[in-house]
C-alpha positions as CSV (number, residue, x, y, z in Angstrom):
1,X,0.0,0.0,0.0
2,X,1.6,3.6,-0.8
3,X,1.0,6.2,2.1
4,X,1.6,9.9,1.1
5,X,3.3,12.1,3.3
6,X,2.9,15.7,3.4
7,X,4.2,18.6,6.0
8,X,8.3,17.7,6.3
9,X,11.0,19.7,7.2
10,X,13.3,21.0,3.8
11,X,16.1,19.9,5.6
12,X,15.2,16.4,6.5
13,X,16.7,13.7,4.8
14,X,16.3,10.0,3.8
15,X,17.6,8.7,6.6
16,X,15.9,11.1,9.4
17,X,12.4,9.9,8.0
18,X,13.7,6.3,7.7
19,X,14.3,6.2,11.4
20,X,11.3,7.8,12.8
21,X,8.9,5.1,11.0
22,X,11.3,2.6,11.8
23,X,10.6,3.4,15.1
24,X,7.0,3.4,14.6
25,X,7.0,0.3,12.1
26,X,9.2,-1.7,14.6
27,X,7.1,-0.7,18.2
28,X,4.8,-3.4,19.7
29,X,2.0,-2.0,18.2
30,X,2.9,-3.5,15.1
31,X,4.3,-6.9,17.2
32,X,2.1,-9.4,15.5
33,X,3.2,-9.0,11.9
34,X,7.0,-9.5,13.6
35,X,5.2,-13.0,15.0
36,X,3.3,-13.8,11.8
37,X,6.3,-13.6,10.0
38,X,8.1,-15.3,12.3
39,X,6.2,-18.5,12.3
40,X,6.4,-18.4,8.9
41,X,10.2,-18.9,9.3
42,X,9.9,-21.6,11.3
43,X,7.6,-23.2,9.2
44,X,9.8,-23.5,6.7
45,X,12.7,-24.6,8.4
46,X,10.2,-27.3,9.8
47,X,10.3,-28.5,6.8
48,X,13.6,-28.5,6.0
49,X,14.7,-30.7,8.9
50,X,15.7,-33.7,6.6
51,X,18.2,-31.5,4.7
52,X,19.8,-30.2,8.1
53,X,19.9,-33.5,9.1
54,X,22.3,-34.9,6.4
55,X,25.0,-31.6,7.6
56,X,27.6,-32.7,9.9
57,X,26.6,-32.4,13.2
58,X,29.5,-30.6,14.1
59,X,28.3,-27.5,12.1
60,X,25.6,-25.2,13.7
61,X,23.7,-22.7,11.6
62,X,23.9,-19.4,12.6
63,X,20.8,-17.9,14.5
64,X,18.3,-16.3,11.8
65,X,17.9,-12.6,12.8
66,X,14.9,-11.2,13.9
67,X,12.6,-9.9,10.9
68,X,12.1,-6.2,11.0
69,X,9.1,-4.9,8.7
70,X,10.2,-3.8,6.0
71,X,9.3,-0.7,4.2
72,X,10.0,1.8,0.8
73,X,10.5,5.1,1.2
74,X,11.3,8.0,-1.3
75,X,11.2,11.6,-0.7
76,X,10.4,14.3,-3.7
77,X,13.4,16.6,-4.5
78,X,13.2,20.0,-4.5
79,X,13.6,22.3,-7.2
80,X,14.4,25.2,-4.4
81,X,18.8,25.3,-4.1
82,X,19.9,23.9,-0.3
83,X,16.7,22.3,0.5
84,X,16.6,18.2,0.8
85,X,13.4,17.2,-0.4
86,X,10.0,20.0,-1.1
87,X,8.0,18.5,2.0
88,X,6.4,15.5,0.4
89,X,7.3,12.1,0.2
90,X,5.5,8.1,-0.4
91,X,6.1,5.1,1.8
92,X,5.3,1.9,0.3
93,X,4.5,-0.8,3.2
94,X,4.0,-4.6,2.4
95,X,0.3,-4.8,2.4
96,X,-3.2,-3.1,2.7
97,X,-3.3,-4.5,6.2
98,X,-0.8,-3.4,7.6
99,X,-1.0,0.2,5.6
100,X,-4.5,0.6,7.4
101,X,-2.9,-0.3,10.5
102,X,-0.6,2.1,10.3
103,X,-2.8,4.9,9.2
104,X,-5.1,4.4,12.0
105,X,-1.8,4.6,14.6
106,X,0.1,8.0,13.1
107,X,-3.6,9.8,13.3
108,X,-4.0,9.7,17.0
109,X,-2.3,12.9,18.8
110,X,-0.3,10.7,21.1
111,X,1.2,8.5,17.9
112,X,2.2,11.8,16.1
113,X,5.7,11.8,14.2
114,X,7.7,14.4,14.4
115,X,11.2,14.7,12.6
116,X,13.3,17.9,13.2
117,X,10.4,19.6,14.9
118,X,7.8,19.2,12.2
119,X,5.0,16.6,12.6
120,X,4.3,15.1,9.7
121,X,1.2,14.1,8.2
122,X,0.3,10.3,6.5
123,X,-2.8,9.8,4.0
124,X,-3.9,7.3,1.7
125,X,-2.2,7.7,-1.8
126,X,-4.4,7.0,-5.1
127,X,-0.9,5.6,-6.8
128,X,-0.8,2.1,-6.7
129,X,2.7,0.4,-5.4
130,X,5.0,-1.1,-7.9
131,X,4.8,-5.1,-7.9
132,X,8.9,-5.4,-7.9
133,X,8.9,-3.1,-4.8
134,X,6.3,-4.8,-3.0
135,X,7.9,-8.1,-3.8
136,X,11.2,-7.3,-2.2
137,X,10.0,-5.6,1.0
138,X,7.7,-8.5,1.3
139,X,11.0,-11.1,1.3
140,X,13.6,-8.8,2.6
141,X,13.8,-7.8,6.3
142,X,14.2,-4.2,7.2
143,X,18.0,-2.7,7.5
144,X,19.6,-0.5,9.9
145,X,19.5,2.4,8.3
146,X,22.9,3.2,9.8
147,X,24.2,0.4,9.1
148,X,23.2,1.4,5.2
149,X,24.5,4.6,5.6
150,X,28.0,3.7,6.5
151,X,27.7,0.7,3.3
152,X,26.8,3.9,1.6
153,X,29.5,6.0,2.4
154,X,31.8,3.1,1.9
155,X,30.6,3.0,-1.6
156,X,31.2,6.7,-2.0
157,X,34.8,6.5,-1.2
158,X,35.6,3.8,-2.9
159,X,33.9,4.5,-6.4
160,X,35.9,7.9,-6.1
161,X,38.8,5.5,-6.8
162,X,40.4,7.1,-9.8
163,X,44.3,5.9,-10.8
164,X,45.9,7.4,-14.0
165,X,47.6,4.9,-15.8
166,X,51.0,5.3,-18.1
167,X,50.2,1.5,-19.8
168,X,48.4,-1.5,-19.9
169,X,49.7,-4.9,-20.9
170,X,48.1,-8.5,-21.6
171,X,49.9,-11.5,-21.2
172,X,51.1,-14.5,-19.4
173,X,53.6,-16.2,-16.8
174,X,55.9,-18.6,-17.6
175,X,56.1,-21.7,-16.2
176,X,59.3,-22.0,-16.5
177,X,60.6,-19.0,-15.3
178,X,57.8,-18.1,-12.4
179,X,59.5,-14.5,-12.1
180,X,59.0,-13.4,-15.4
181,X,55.6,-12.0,-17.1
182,X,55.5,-11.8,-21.0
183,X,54.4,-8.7,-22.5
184,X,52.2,-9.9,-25.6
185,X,49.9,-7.0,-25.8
186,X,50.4,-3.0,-25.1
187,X,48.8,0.3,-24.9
188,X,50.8,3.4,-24.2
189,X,48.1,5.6,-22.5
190,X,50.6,9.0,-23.0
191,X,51.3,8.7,-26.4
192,X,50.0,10.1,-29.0
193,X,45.8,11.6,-29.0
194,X,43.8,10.4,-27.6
195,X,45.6,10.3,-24.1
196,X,44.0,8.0,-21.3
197,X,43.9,5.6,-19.0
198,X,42.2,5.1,-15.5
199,X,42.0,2.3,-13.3
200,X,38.6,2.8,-11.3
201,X,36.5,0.8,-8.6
202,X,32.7,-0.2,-8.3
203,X,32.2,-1.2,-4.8
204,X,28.3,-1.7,-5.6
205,X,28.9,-4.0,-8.7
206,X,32.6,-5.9,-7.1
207,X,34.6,-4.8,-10.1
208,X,37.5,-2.8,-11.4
209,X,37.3,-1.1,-14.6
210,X,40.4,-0.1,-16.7
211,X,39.2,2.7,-18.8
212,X,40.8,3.5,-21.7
213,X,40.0,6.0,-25.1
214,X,40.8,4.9,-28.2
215,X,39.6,6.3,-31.8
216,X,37.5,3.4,-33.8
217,X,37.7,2.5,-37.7
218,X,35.7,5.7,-38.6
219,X,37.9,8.0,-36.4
220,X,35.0,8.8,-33.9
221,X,36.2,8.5,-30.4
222,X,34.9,6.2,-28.3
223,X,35.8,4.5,-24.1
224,X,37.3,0.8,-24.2
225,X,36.5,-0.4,-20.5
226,X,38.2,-3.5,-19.0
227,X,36.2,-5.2,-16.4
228,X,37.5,-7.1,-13.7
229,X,35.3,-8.8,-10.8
230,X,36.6,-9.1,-7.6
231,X,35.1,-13.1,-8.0
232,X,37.8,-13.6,-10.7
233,X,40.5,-12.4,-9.3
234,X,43.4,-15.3,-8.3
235,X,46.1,-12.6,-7.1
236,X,47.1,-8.7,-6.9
237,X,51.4,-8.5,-7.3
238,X,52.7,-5.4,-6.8
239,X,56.3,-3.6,-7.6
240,X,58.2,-1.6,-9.6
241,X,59.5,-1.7,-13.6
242,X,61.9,0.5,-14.6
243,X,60.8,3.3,-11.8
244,X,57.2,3.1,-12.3
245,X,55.2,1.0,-10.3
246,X,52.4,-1.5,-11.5
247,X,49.7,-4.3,-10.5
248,X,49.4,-7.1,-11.8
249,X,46.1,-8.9,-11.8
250,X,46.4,-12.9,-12.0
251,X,43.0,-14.4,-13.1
252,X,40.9,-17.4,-13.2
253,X,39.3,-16.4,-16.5
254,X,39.8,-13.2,-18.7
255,X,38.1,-9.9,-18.2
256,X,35.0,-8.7,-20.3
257,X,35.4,-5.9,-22.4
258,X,33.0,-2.8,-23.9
259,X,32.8,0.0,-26.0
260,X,31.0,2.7,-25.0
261,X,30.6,5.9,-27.2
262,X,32.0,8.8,-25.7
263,X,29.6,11.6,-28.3
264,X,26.3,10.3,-29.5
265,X,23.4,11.9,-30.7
266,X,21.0,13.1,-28.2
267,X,16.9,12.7,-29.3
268,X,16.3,15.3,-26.3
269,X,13.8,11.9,-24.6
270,X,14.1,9.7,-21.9
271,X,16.6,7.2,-24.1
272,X,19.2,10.1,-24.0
273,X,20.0,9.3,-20.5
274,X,20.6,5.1,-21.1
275,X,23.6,3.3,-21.0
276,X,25.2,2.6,-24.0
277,X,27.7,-0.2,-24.1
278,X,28.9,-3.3,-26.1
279,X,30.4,-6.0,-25.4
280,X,33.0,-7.0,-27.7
281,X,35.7,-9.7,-28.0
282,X,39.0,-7.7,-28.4
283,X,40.6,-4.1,-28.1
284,X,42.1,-3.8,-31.4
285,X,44.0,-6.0,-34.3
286,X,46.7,-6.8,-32.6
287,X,44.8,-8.3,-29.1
288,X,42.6,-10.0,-31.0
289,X,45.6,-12.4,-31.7
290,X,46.6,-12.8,-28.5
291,X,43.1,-12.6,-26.3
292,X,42.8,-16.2,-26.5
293,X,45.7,-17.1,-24.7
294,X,46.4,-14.5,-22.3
295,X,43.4,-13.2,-19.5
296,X,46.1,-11.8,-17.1
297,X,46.2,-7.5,-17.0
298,X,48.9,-6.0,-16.1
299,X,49.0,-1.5,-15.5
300,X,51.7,0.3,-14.9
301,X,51.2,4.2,-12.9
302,X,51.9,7.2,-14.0
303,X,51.9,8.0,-10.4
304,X,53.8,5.9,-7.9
305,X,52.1,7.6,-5.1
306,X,48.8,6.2,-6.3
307,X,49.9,2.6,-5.4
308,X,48.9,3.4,-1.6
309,X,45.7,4.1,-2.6
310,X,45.0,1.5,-4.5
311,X,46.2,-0.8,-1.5
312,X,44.0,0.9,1.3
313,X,40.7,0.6,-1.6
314,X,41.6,-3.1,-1.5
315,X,41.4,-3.7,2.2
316,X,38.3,-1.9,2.4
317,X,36.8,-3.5,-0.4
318,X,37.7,-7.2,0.9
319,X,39.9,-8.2,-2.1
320,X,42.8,-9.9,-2.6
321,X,45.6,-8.1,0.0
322,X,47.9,-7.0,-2.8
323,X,51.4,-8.8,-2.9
324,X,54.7,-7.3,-3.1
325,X,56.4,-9.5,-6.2
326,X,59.3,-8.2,-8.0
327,X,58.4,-9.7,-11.9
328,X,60.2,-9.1,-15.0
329,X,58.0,-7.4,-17.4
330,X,59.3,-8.5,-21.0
331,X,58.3,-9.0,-24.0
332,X,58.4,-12.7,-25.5
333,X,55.9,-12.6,-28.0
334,X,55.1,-16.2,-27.2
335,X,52.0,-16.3,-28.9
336,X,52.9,-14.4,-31.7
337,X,50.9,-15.9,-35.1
338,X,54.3,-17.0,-36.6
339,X,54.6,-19.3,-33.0
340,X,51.0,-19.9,-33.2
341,X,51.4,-21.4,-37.0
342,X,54.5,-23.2,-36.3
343,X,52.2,-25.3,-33.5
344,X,49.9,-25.6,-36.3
345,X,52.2,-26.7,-38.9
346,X,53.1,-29.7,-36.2
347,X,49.6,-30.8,-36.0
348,X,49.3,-31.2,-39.8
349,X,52.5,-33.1,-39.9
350,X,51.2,-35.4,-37.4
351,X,47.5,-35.8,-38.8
352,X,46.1,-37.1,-36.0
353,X,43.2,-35.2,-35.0
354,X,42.7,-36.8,-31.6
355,X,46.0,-35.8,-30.4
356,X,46.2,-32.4,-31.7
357,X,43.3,-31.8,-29.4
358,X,44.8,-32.4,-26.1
359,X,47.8,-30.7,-27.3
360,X,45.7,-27.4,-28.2
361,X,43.7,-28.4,-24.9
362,X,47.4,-27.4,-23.3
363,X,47.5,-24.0,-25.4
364,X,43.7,-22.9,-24.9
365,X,43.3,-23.5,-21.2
366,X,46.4,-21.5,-20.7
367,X,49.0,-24.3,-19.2
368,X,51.8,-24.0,-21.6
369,X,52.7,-21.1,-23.7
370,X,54.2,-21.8,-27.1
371,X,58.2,-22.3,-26.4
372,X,57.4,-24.5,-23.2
373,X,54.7,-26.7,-25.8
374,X,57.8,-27.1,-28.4
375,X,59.8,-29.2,-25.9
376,X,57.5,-32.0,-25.7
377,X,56.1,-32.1,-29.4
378,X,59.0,-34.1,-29.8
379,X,58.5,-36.8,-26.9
380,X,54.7,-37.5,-28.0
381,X,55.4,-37.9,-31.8
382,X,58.1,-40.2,-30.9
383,X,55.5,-41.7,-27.9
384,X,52.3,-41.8,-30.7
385,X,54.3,-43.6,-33.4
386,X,55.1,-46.5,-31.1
387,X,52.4,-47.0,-28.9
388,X,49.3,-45.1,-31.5
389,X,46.4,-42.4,-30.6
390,X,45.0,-44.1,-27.7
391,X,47.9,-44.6,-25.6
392,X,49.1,-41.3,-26.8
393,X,45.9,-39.5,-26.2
394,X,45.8,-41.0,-22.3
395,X,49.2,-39.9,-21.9
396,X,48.5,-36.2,-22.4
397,X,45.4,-36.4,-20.6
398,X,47.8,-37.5,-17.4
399,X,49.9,-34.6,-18.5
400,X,47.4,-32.4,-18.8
401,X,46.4,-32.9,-14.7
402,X,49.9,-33.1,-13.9
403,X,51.0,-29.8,-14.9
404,X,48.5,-28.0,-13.3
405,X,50.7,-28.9,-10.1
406,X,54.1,-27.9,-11.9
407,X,56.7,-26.8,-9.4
408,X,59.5,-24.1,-11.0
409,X,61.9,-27.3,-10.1
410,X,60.4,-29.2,-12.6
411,X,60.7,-29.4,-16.6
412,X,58.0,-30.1,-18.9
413,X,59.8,-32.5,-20.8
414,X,60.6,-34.3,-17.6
415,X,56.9,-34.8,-16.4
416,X,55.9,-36.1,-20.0
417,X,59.0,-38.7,-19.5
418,X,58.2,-40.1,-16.4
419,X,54.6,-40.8,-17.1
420,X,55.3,-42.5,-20.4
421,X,57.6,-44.6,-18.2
422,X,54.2,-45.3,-16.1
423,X,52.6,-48.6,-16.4
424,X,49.3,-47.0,-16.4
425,X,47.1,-46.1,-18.9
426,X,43.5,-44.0,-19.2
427,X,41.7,-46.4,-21.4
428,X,39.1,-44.4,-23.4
429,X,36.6,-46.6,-23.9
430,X,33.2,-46.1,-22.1
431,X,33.0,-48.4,-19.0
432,X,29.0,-48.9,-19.1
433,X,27.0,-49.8,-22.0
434,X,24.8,-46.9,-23.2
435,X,27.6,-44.4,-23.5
436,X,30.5,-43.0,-25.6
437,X,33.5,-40.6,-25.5
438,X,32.7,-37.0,-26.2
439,X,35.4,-34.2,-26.6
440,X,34.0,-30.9,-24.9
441,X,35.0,-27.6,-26.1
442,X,33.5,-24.5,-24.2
443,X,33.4,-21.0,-26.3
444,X,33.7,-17.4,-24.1
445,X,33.9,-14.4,-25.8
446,X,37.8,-14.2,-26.0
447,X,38.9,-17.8,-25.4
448,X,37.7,-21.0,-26.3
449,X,38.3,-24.4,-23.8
450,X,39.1,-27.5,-24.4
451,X,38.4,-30.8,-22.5
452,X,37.8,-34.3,-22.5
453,X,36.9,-37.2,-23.5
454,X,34.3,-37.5,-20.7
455,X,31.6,-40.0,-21.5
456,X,28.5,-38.7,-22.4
457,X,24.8,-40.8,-23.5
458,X,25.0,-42.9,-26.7
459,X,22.4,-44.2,-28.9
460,X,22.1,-46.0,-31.7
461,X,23.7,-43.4,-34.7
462,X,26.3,-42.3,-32.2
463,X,27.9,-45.9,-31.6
464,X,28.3,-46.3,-34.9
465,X,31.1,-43.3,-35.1
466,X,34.1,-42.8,-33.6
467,X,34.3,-40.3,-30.3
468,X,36.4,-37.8,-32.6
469,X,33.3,-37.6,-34.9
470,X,31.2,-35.4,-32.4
471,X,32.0,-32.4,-30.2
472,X,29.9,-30.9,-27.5
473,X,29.9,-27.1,-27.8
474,X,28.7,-24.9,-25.3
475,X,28.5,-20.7,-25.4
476,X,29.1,-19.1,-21.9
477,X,30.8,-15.9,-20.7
478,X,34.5,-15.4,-19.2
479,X,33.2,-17.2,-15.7
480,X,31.8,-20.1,-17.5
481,X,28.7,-18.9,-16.5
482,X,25.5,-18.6,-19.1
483,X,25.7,-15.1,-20.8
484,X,23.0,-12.9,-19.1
485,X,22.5,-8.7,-19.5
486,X,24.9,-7.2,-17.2
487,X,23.5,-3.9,-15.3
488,X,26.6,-3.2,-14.2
């Protein structure tokens, strides 16, 4: 039910009139919709009993908090300079009941509310509540409006966040060498028009966004933005290159990344004020060649002095604690297309199609970079032409998982040799009837992974075909997640 309210003070804010109902909302004249609700909890975890039953019994859920109703509450801005709101304002409460309940309270003299010496006045309004906010103060108990204030004000400081950059850089460690990054993609944010590059925070959303300018294929100007989630980051390094300091973000899958136009025509309507954005695959030619193989952002400061910022947004935020690391930022081109081709060129020489999958499988999903994948080409042509595809195939799947657990210690070349020395083998045949060997490949935006054979439902066309006939392709974003709009 939506309640106008009429008669407050220009200088009362949200949270002044957010208190004084809760007050009012939250006395024991409005008890029994606390208890209502309450039994409704317990209901529900009533029936629920079997599920807590299966949790160790070592593990104790937290007590639920006691439900506060809930309310909306927006006040109408003023046009008048210095004043807060122009006296009027519309609380939306969860239900008729509980609106006419209230209405009948506020009107008696001894119930009145007064906020910085006005009372205010409460009466029915003739606009009906939207369903979405009725919804969510229906399933969502009330919040310290203090509490929200300082979340608030958290917010504030952190989304003022605003770090010039000199350069930003794509690529990927080295397994071999665990103190060195490669350099296989780089903007110079001070040369040349346009000039920028900011690293900025959204608290709200849990993301960093690299902002950059750029001029398109038509010369208009528009913002590239990198996003980061907090969720995705692995680990923050910090340290120093050449005098100037940078962060370097490790990450579980690469960032997204949109265009926005910087000048567009306005209509003079309401779509003038929308967000514009889209979501594209690559910055420009030259890292949509590398994209696929290297998520990792590196940004070096134009201002040293910024890096102590950027540290005390992170402990607030609850990220990663950054990391002082000393790494060598060079540039390897490891995944240059003449490297790239060369791989290629081996996999045509071989013509074994299952084979050349798990050793693309080591390329895509980021284990290996080029030069580290050269030194075992060798060792599993020589292995495949003795032992064939199977016993191959099996051999690089083991391979696959043992890298994953590489130690700096520890060669490549090395691991491949002592499992081929292993007596046992991954068979890749289905064990039950009813099923076959399916290769998985998984295509993001920028990469594209590859996995398997896992066994997967047969039927009666399938089994007639070999496993290398059919591939199971799935479309997701960055996190592996399905692709959904983004508000952020």
């Amino acid at each position: 039910m939506n309640i106008d309210i009429t008669k407050l003070n220009y200088d009362a804010t949200l949270l002044d009139v957010k208190k004084a109902l809760a007050k009012v909302l939250h006395s024991k004249a409005f008890s029994r919709y606390r208890e209502q609700r309450e039994l409704q909890r317990r209901s529900l975890q009533h029936g629920r009993r079997d599920i807590d039953r299966s949790s160790s019994s070592q593990e104790q859920a937290a007590p639920a908090r006691p439900y506060l109703l809930n309310f909306h509450l927006t006040l109408t801005p003023s046009t008048k300079i210095g004043y807060k709101n122009d006296g009027s304002g519309l609380l939306t409460l969860p239900t008729q009941e509980v609106g006419e309940d209230f209405l009948s309270y506020v009107t008696m003299l001894r119930n009145k509310v007064i906020i910085r010496g006005h009372r205010i006045f409460f009466s029915p309004s003739e606009q009906l509540p939207w369903n979405s906010i009725v919804e969510v103060i229906n399933k969502v108990s009330f919040q310290d409006p203090d509490v929200e204030a300082q979340r608030e004000e958290l917010s504030k400081e952190l989304n003022a966040l605003d770090i010039r950059l000199s350069k930003v850089f794509f690529g990927a460690f080295c397994l071999t060498e665990p103190s060195v990054f490669s350099k296989e993609w780089e903007r110079d944010c001070l040369a040349g028009y346009p000039v920028s590059g900011a690293l900025k925070m959204e608290w709200e959303h849990k993301l960093l966004r690299v902002c950059l300018e750029a001029l398109d294929d038509d010369g208009t100007l528009i913002r590239q933005e990198i996003i980061v989630r907090f969720q995705d980051i692995r680990d923050i390094f910090t340290g120093a290159d050449s005098f100037n300091s940078y962060i370097l973000f490790k990450l579980y899958c690469a960032p997204s990344f949109e265009e926005v136009p910087v000048y567009r025509t306005m209509n003079g309507d309401k779509h003038d004020n929308r967000n514009f954005k889209h979501r594209v695959s690559h910055l420009d030619d030259a890292h949509r060649v590398i994209a696929a193989y290297n998520p990792h952002l590196c940004v070096i400061l134009h201002d040293s002095f910024d890096l102590t910022g950027f540290n005390q947004a992170c402990g607030k935020a609850k990220i990663y604690k950054p990391r002082v690391v000393q790494f060598y930022l060079e540039k390897r081109n490891f995944f240059s297309p003449q490297r790239v081709q060369a791989i290629g060129a081996w996999y045509r020489r071989l013509n074994c199609w299952p084979v050349a999958f798990q050793v693309e499988a080591l390329l895509r999903n980021g284990l290996m970079n080029t030069e580290e994948l050269k030194t075992i080409l060798g060792p599993t042509e020589a292995y495949y032409g003795r032992h064939g595809a199977e016993a191959t195939v099996a051999l690089l799947r083991a391979f696959n998982e043992r890298i994953q657990r590489f130690t700096p210690n520890q060669k490549p070349v090395d691991i491949l040799t002592k499992l081929s020395q292993d007596n046992r083998r991954r068979l890749l045949h289905a064990d039950n009837q009813g099923t076959h060997m399916c290769y998985h490949v998984t295509v993001t935006p920028t990469r594209i992974f590859l996995e398997g054979p896992y066994p997967d439902v047969s039927n009666s066309i399938v089994s007639k075909y070999d496993p290398e006939y059919f591939l199971r392709v799935s479309f997701k974003d960055e996190d592996e997640h399905q692709y959904r709009w983004d508000r952020a």
